[in-house]
ZAFI-851699 format. One record per residue (C-alpha): residue in one letter; chain; y, z, x. Coordinates in pm, 1 decimal. Layout:
! residues N
type:A&mol:A&yy:Y&zz:Z&xx:X
...
END
This chain:
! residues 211
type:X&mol:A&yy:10514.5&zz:8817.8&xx:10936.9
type:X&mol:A&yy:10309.3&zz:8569.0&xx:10753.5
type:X&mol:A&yy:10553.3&zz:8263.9&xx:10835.6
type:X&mol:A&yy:10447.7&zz:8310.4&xx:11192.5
type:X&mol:A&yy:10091.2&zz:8443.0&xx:11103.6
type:X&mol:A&yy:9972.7&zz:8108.5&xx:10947.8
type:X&mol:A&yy:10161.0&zz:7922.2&xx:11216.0
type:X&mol:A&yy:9928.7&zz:8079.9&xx:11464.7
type:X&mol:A&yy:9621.9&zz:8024.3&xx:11259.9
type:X&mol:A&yy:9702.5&zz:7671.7&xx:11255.7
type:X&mol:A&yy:9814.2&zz:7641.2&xx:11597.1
type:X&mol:A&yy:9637.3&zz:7881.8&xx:11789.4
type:X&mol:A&yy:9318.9&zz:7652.0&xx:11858.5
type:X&mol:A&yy:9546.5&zz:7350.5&xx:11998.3
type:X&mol:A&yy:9785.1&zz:7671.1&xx:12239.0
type:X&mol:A&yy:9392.9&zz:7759.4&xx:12357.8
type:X&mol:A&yy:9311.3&zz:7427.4&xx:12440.7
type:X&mol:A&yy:9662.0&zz:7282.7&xx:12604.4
type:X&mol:A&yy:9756.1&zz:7587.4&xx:12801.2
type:X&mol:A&yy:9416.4&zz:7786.6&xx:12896.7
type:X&mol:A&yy:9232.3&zz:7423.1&xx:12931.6
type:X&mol:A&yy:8923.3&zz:7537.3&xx:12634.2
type:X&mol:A&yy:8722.5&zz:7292.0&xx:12467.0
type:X&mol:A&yy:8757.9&zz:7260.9&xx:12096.8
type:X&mol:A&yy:8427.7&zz:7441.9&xx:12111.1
type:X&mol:A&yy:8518.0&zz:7715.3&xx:12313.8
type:X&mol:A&yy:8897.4&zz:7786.5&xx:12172.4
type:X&mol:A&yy:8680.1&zz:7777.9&xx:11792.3
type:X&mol:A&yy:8404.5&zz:8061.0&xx:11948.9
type:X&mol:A&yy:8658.2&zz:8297.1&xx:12060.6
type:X&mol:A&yy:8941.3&zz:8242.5&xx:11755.6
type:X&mol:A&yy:8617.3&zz:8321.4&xx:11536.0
type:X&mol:A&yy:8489.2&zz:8606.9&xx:11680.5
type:X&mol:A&yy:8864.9&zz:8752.7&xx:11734.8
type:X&mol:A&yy:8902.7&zz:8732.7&xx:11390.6
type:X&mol:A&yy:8578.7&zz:8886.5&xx:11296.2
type:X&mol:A&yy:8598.3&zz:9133.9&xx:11523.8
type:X&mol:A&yy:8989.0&zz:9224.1&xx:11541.5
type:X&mol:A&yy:9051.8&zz:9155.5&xx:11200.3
type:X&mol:A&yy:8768.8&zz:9342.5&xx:11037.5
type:X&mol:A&yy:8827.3&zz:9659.9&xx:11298.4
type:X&mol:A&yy:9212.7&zz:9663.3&xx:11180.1
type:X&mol:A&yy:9147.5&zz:9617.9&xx:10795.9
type:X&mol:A&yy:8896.5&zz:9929.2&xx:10774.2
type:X&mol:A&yy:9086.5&zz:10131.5&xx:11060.0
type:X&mol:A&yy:9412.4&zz:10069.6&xx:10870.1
type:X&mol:A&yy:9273.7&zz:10218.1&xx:10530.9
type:X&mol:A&yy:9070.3&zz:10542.7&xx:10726.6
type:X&mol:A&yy:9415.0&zz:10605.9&xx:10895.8
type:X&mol:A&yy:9632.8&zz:10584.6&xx:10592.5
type:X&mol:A&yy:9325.9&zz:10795.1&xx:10357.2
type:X&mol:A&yy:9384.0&zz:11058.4&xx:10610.4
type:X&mol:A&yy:9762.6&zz:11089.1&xx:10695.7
type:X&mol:A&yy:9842.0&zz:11025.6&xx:10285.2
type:X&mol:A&yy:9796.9&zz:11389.0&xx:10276.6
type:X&mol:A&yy:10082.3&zz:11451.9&xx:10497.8
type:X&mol:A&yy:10339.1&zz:11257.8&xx:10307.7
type:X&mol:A&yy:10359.7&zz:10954.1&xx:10089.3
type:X&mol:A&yy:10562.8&zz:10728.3&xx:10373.2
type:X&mol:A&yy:10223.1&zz:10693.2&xx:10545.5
type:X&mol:A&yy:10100.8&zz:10415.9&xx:10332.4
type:X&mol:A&yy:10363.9&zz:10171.5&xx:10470.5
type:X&mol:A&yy:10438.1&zz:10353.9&xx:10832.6
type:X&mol:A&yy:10095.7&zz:10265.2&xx:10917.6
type:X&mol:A&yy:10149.6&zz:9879.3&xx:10853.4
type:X&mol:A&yy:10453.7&zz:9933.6&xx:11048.0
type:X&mol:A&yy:10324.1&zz:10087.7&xx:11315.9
type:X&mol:A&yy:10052.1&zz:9830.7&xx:11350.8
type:X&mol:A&yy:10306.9&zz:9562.3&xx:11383.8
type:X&mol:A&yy:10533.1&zz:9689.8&xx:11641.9
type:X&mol:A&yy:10232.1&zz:9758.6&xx:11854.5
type:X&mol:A&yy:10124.5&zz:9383.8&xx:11759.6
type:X&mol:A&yy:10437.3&zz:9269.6&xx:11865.3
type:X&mol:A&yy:10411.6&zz:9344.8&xx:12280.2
type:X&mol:A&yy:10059.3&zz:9248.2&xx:12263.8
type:X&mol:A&yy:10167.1&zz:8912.1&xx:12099.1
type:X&mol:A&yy:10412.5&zz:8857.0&xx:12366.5
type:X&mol:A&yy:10176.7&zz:8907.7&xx:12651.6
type:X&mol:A&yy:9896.3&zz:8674.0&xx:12478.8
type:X&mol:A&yy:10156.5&zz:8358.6&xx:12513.3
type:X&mol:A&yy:10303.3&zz:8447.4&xx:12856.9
type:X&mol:A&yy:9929.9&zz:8509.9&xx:13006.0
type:X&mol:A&yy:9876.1&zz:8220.7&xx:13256.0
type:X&mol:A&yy:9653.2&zz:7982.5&xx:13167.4
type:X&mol:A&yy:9306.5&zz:8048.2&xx:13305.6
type:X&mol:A&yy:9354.6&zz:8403.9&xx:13362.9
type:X&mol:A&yy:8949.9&zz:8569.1&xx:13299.1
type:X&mol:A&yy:8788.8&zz:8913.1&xx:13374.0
type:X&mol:A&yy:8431.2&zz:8922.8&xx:13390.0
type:X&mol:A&yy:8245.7&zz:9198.2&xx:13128.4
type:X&mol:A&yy:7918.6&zz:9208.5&xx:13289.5
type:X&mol:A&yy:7787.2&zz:8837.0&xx:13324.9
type:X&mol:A&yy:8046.1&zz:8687.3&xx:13113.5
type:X&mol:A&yy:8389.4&zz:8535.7&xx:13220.3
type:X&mol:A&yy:8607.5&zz:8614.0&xx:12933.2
type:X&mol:A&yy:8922.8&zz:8471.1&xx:12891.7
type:X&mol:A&yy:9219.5&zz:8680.2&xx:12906.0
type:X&mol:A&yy:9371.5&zz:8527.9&xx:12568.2
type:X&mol:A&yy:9084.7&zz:8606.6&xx:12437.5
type:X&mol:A&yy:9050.2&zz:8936.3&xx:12452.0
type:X&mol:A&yy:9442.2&zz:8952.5&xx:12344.0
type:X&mol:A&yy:9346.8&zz:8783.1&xx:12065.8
type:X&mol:A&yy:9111.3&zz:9003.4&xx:11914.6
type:X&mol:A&yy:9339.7&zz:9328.9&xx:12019.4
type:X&mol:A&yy:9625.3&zz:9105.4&xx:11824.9
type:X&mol:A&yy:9404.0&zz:9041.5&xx:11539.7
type:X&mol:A&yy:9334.7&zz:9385.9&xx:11459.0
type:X&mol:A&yy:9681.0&zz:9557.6&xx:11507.1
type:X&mol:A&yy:9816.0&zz:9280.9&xx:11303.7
type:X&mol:A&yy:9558.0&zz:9335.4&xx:10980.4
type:X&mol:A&yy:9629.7&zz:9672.2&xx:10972.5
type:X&mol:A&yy:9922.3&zz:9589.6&xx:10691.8
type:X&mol:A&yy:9674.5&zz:9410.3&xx:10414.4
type:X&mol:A&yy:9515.2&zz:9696.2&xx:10275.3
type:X&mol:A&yy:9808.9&zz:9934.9&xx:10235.4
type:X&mol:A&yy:10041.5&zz:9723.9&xx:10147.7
type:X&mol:A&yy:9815.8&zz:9604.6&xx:9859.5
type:X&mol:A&yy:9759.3&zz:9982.2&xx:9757.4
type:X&mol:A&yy:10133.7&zz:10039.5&xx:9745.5
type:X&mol:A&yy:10205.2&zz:9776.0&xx:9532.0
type:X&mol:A&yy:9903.2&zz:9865.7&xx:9264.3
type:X&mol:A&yy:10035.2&zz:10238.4&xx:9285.9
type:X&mol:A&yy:10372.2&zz:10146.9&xx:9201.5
type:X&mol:A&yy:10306.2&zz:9946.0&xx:8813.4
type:X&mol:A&yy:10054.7&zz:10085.2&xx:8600.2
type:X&mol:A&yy:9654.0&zz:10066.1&xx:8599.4
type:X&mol:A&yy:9741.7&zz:9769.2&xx:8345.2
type:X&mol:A&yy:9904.5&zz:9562.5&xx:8572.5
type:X&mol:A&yy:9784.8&zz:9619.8&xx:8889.6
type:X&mol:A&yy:9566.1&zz:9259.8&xx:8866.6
type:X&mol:A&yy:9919.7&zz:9071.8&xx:8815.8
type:X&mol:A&yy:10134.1&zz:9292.5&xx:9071.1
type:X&mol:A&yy:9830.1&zz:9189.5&xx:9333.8
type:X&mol:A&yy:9829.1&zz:8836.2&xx:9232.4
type:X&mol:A&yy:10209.0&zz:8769.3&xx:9257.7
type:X&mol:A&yy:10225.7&zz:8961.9&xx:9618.6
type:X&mol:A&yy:9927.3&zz:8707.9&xx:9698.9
type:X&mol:A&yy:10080.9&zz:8415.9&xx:9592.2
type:X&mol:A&yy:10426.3&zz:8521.5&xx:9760.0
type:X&mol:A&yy:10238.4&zz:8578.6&xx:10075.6
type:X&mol:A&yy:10092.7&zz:8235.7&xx:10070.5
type:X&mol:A&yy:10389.8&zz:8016.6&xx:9939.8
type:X&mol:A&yy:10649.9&zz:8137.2&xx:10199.2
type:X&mol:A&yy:10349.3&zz:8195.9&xx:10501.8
type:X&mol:A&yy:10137.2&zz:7846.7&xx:10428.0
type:X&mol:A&yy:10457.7&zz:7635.4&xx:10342.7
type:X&mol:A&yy:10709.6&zz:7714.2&xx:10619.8
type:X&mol:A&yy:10416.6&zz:7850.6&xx:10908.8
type:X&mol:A&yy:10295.5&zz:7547.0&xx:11051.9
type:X&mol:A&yy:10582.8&zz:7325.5&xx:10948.2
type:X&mol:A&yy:10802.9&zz:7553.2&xx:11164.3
type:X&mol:A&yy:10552.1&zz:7619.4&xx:11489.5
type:X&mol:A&yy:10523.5&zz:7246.2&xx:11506.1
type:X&mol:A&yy:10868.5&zz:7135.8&xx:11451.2
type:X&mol:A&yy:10998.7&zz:7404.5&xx:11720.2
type:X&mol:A&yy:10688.3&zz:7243.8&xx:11949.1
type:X&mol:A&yy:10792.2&zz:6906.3&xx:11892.9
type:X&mol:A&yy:11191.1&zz:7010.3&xx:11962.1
type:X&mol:A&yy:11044.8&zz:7175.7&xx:12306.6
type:X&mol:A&yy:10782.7&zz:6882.6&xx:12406.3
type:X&mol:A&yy:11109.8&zz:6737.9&xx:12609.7
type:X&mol:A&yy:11154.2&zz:7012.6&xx:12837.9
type:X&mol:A&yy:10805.5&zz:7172.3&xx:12826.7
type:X&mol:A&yy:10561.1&zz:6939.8&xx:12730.9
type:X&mol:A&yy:10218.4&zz:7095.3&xx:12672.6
type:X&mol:A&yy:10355.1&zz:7425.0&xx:12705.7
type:X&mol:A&yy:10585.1&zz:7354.7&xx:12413.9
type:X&mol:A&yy:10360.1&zz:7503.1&xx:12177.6
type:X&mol:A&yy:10376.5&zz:7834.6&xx:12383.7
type:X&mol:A&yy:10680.1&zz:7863.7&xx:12365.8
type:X&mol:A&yy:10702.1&zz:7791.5&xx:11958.2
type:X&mol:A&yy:10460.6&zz:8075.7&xx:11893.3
type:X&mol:A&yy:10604.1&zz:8323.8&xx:12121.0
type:X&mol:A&yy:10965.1&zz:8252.9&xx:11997.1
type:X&mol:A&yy:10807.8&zz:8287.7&xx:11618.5
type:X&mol:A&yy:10580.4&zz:8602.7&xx:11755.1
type:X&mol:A&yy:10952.7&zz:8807.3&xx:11711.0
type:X&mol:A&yy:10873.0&zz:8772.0&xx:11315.4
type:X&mol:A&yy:10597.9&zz:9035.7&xx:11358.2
type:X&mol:A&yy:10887.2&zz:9370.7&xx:11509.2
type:X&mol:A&yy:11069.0&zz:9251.0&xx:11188.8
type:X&mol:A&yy:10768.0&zz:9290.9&xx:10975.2
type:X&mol:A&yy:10697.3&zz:9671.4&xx:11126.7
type:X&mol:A&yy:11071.2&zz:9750.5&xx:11121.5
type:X&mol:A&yy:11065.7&zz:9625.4&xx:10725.3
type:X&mol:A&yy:10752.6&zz:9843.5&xx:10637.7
type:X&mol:A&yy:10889.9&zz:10139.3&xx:10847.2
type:X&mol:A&yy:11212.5&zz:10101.9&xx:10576.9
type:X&mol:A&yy:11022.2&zz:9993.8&xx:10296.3
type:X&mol:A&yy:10783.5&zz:10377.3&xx:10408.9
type:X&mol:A&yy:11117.0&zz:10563.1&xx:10375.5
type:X&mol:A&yy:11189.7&zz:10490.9&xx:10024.4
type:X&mol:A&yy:10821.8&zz:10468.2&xx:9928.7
type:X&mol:A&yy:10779.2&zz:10826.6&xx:9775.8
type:X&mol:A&yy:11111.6&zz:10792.0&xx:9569.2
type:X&mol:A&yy:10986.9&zz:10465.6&xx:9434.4
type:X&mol:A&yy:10652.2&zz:10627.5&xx:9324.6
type:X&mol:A&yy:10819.6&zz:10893.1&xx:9140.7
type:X&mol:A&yy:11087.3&zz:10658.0&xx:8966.9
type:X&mol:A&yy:10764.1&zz:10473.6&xx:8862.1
type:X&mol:A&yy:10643.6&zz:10805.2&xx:8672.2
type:X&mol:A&yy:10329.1&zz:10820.0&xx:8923.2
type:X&mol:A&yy:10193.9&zz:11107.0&xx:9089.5
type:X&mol:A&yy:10231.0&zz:11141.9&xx:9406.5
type:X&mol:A&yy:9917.9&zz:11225.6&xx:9668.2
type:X&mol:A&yy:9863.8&zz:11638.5&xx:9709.8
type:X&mol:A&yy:9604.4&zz:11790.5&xx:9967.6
type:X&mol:A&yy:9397.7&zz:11921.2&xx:9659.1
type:X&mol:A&yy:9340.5&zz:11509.7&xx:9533.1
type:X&mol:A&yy:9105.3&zz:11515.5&xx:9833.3
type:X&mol:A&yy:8924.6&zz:11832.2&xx:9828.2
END
């Protein structure tokens, strides 16, 4: 998910300003507050979710990444086919329909960070949970930051022939498709989840923990 996740970072500003006509002002205001908003609203709704359903079973932890991503993933694709120019007005303000896709994209899509960073700590012990973190960081950034934006703008530059300022569009919505393999991944990765904490001699989450 992170290859295409940094490719939109990087690109996302440029796909505001070539296909819904922003300013480089405008495309930075609304990136900034869909990250602030979306992003912050999917990190803590992600844990509250997860602290409450961990009760039920162990698979939680990852099926709520999961489940954030495939819901990501039709919300992604109707961000990059939106017309350009398409608004709705909220009171006195016109706001731009990839806008507000943005922000509902931004917080189903960070609702994998914070459980996926408590299932890796829970699976090594309290001794090594600052190196397990650490190597799923750097992971995360070596394959997302190095291969991301090289890819989004190598596809947009392949494209430029036949779509020109659209190209970059189409890049991110072709790349969008990495986000239903990152929720079908973390819906496998929840099934074995509860036989990997108990191979790792952990205990597992009972109702009582939480009383």
């Amino acid at each position: 998910f992170n290859i295409f996740g940094y490719a939109a970072a990087i690109w996302k500003p440029a796909f505001f300003m070539r296909s819904h006509g922003m300013t480089m002002v405008e495309a930075g205001s609304w990136l900034g507050i869909g990250v602030a908003i979306g992003g912050i609203t999917g990190s803590m709704l992600s844990g509250f979710i997860v602290d409450r359903l961990r009760v039920r079973g162990e698979v939680w932890q990852l099926r709520v990444p999961a489940i954030g991503f495939l819901l990501a993933f039709p919300l992604f694709i109707s961000m990059y086919l939106l017309p350009g120019g398409t608004a709705v007005q909220i009171g006195g303000l016109r706001v731009p329909g990839v806008a507000l896709l943005s922000i509902l994209t931004g917080m189903m899509s960070a609702m994998w960070a914070g459980p996926a960073f408590g299932a890796a700590a829970r699976l090594v012990r309290p001794n090594q949970r600052a190196q397990a973190t650490a190597m799923l960081v750097v992971i995360i950034n070596v394959i997302g930051s190095a291969l991301g934006p090289v890819l989004g703008g190598v596809v947009s530059d392949l494209l430029a022939g036949n779509f020109g300022a659209e190209s970059l569009r189409i890049s991110l919505l072709s790349l969008s498709v990495l986000t239903l393999l990152g929720g079908w991944l973390f819906w496998r990765a929840a099934n074995h989840y509860p036989d990997d904490l108990a191979r790792a001699g952990l205990p597992q989450t009972d109702a009582a923990s939480y009383e």
